[in-house]
C-alpha positions in Angstrom: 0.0 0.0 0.0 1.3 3.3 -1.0 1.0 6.9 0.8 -1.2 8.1 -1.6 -3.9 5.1 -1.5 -3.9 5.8 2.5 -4.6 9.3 2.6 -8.1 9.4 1.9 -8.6 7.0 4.3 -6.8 8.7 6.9 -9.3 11.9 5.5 -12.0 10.1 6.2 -11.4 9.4 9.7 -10.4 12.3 10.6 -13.7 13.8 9.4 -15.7 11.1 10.7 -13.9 12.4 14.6 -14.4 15.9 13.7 -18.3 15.4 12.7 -18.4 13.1 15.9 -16.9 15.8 18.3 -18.9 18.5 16.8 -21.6 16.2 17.6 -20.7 16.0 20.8 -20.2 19.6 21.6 -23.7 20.6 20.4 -25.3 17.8 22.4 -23.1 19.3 25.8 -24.7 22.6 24.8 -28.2 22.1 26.6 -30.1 25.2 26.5 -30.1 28.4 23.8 -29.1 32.0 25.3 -32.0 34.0 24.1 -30.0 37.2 21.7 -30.3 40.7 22.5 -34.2 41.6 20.9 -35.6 37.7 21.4 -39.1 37.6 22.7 -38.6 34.5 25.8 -42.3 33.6 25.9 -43.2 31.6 29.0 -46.9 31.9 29.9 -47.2 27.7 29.7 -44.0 26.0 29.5 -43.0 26.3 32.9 -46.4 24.4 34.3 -46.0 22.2 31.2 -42.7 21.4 31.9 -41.0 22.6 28.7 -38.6 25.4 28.5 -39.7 28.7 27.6 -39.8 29.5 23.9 -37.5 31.8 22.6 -38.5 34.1 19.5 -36.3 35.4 16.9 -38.1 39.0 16.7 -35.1 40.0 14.4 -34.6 37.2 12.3 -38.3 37.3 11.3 -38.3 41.3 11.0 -35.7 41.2 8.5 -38.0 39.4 6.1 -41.4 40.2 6.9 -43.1 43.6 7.3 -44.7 44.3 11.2 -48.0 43.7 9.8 -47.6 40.2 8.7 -47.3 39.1 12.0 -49.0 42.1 14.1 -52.1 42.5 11.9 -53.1 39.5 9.8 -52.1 37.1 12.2 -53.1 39.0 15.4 -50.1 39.2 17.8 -50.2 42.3 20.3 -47.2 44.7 20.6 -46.4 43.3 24.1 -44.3 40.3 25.2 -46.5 37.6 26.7 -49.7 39.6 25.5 -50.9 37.2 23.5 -52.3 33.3 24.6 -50.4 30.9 22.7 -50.2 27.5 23.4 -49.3 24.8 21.5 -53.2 23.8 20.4 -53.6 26.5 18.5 -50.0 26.8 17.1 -50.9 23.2 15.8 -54.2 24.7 14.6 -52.6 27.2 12.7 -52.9 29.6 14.8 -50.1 32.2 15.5 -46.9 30.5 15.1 -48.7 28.0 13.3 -49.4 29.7 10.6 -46.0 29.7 9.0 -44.8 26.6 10.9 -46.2 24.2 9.0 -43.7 22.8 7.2 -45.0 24.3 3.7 -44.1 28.3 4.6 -41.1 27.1 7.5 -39.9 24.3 9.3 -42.9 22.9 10.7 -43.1 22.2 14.9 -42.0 18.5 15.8 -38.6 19.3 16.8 -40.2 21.0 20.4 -36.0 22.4 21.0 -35.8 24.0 17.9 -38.4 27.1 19.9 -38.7 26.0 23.4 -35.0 26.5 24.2 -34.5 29.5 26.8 -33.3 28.7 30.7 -35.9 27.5 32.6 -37.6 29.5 34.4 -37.2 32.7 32.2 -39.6 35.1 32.5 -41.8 36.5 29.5 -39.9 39.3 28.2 -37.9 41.0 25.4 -34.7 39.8 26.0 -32.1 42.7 27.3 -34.3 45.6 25.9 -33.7 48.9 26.9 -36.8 49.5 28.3 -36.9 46.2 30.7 -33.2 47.3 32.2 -34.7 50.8 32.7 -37.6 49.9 34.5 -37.2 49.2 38.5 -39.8 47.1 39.9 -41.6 48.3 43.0 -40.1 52.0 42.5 -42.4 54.8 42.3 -43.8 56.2 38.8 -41.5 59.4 37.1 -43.7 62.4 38.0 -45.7 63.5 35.0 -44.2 66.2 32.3 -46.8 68.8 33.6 -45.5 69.1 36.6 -41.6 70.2 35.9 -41.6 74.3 36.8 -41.5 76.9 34.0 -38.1 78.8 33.8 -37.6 81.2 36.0 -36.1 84.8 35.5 -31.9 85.3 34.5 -29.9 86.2 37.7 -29.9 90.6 38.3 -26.4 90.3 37.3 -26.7 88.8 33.8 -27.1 91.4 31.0 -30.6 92.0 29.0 -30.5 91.0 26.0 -31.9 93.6 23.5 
């Protein structure tokens, strides 16, 4: 046997290890970090025992307009507004109505959404607005309130 009648064996294996380690690594990787933006739904999954689904907001923005999702298939502006469960995404129904596996990948693989921490709550995942808001502090008095300017100092000039 010659080197060159060995070497795409010796390929081979190595590839074979390399697929099986990758394998490996993505089976060691348990759950999905939700990306800055995600929508971490968990109004069921918790009491159902499944991890809490995590939603691509951005990956779906970038090819669909607001109202495909907002208007014709009837999700509310607000994390966790909306009450999906996996009946009616079977039924169609939100997620559903793409997930079918005609328009997307349809929804037997139950990781490929329900993949956040558990115990996540709903939320859009690192938004501004949810690292702004403090829980149990008091509401920011309203605009009406702040005082009208007052007067310049005696000692600044008038302006003419």
């Amino acid at each position: 046997m010659t080197a060159t009648q060995s070497t795409p064996s010796i390929l081979r294996r190595w590839r074979f290890l390399a697929a099986m380690v990758s394998l490996l690594l993505a089976c060691l990787a348990g759950t999905a970090n939700a990306e800055y933006g995600d929508v971490v739904i968990n109004n069921y999954s918790d009491a159902a025992g499944m991890r809490p689904v995590v939603f691509p907001h951005w990956f779906h923005r970038i090819r669909y307009r607001c109202k495909v999702c907002h208007a014709d298939l009837g999700f509310k502006f607000k994390a966790g507004g909306n009450e999906i469960n996996m009946v009616k995404v079977i039924d169609g129904q939100y997620c559903g109505a793409c997930h079918n596996g005609d328009v997307a990948w349809s929804i037997e693989n139950c990781n490929m959404c329900h993949s956040a921490k558990p115990g996540t709550p709903t939320q859009v995942h690192e938004s501004t607005t949810h690292a702004l808001v403090i829980k149990g502090a008091a509401p920011a008095a309203p605009a009406a309130t702040i005082a009208a300017p007052t007067a310049p100092p005696a000692s600044a000039p008038a302006r003419k």
